[in-house]
N, C-alpha and C positions, 0 to 999 in steps of 0.2 A: 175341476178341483173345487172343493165347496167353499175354502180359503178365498176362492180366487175373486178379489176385488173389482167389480167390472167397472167400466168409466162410461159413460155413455155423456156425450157432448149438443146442446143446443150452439145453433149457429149462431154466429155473431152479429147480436139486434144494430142499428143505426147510430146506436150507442156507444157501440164497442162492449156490449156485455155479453159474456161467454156461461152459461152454466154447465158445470161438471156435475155430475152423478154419480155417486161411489157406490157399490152395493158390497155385501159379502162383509169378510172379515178384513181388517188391514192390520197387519201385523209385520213382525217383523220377515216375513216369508215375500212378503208383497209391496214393502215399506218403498225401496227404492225404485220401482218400477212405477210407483204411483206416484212419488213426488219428482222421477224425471220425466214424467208425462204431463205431469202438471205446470214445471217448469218449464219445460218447449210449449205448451198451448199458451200461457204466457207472456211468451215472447213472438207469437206473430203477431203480423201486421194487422193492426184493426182491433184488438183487446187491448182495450182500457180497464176493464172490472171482471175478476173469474167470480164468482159466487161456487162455492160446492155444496153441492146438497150433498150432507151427511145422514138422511133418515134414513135410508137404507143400508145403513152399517149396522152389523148385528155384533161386531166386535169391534176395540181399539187398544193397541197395546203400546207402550213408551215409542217403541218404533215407529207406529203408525201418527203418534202426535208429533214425532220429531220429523218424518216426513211432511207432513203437513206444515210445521214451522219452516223448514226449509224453503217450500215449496210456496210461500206467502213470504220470503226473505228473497228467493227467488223472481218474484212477482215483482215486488215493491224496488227490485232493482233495474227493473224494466219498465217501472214509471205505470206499473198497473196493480190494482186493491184486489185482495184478496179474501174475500170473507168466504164464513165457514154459516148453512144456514139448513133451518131445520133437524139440527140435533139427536138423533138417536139415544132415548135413555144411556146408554151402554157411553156414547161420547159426551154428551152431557155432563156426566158423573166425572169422566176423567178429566174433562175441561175444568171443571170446578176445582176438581181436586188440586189440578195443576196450578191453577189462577190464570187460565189462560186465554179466561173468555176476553178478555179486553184486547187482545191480540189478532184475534177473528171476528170481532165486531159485535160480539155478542152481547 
């Protein structure tokens, strides 16, 4: 599906930092799959910090930033940071628009 937002995960450094990889579009078609995937990686044992690399997003739509909030309300309820890093024009724009860079670290 060209939609389809893939996740791809680095292991959990000495740190407890986890990096996530979104690629594709995240919309509201994939909205929830990605922020209950993000919210379980999250919550295991040994993540302190998710970082998501968003370069590879070639779309972001209300859904996919509200998954994303979730999914960092999520986090921060598990005593782990969630920043949002490397920005894709496309998420950039909507980050700003929203005000929401302060939320993901940005």
């Amino acid at each position: 599906m060209a939609n389809d937002p893939t996740i791809r995960y680095a292991e959990v450094d000495p740190d407890g930092l986890v990096i996530a990889a979104l690629t594709g579009e995240l919309d509201i078609d994939r909205a929830d799959e990605v922020r209950d995937n993000l919210a379980a990686v999250s919550a295991t044992p040994g993540c302190n910090y998710l970082r998501v690399d968003v370069s590879g997003l070639d779309f972001i739509d209300s859904y996919g930033l509200g998954a994303l909030v979730s999914a960092r309300n999520s986090a921060a309820a598990n005593g782990v940071t969630l920043t949002l890093a490397e920005p894709s024009p496309p998420v950039r724009k909507a980050i700003e628009v929203t005000g929401l860079g302060d939320v993901f670290g940005l």
